[in-house]
C-alpha angles and dihedrals in degrees: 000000000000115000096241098048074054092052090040091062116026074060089049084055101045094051094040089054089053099046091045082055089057116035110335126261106103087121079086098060095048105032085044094054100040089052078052089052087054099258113154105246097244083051091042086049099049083052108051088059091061086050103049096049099071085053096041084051089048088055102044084048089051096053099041094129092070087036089059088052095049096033089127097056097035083057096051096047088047098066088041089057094043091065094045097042089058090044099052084039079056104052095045095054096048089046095047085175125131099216088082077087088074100081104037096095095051083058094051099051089038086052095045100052093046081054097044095049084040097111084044098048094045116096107240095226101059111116123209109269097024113140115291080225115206091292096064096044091048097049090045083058096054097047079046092057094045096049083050092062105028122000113204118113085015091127099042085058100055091041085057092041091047094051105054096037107031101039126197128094136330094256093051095058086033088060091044093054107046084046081057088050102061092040095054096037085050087061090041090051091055098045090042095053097043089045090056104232097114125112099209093181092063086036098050078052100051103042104071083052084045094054098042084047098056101054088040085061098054093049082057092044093060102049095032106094110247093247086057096052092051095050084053086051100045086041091050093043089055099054088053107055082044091059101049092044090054097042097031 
């Protein structure tokens, strides 16, 4: 591998680690640059789930203080996760077929919206902690679904489904879903490896960036204003739906 292919994506870990810290959306950044090191998409996909989990596990450890006073909820989402995110790895590995690219940027604009509305939509007098309803679980299974099968904008979407349906603060969904996100890319880890479409030399590059980048995120999470959070979301959200459209 050329040195600077090595340098391309262990920084393409690093900063989609931190993004998915802050909003969602490092998927990009990985799936984009090993697409750029000449990985097929189904293989760059697969990856990039083993990248993102070291980072995903940096970032639910960073925010374990908000974790510990949602611990009920956090349990009963995980498992919920856990089914959806086997049966979206599942789909993607008995389809093997690159035009499931095709709807990824309709996901991505339908999930941004949904987050940027989001202080409109939400009913002023939900309180945090009040129950996720039908509706919420319902919604956290599909996103789980879907980060089970392609992961790009994953975070974006249960960052969307929490905050309409869970209340409370940024930080508070923000905890919940990066705690999601390691439960769901585990399973993916497992079905993708098994299932053989794993590059483990561009992975083995990328996941020390991956780690360092997950707990970087958090630090800026909590000093960035919360206005400015969700433009970065809404902004992140944007580009990639405009990628995918572009390159789908």
């Amino acid at each position: 591998m050329p040195v600077t292919t090595a340098v391309l994506l262990f920084l393409a870990g690093f900063l989609s680690s931190a993004v998915n810290a802050v909003a969602g959306g490092g998927t990009f950044l990985t799936f984009g640059a090993m697409t750029l090191a000449g990985l097929s998409p189904i293989v760059a996909n697969a990856t990039s789930s083993i990248v993102q989990f070291p980072g995903y596990i940096t970032s639910a450890l960073a925010y374990r203080r908000e974790l510990m006073a949602d611990r009920r909820m956090a349990v009963m989402l995980g498992l919920l996760s856990a089914v959806g995110g086997l049966i979206g790895a599942g789909i993607l590995l008995m389809l093997s077929n690159p035009s499931f690219r095709s709807l990824v940027p309709w996901l991505l604009l339908g999930a941004t919206a949904i987050f940027a509305a989001g202080p409109l939509l939400r009913p002023k007098s939900r309180e945090a902690g009040a129950p996720l309803g039908v509706l919420g679980l319902l919604g956290q299974f599909a996103t789980s679904v879907y980060g089970g099968f392609f992961g790009a904008g994953m975070g974006i979407m249960m960052l969307a489904v929490l905050g309409l349906t869970a209340g409370g603060g940024y930080h508070r969904i923000n905890a919940l879903k990066n705690l999601l996100a390691v439960v769901i890319a585990a399973i993916a880890v497992v079905v993708f490896t098994f299932g053989g479409v794993v590059s483990w030399l561009e992975a083995a590059v990328m996941i020390p960036g991956g780690a360092l980048g997950g707990y970087s995120g958090v630090w800026l999470a909590r000093r960035i204003p919360q206005t400015i959070i969700r433009a970065f979301v809404v902004a992140v959200g944007l580009l990639l739906a405009f990628y995918y459209f572009v390159t789908g």
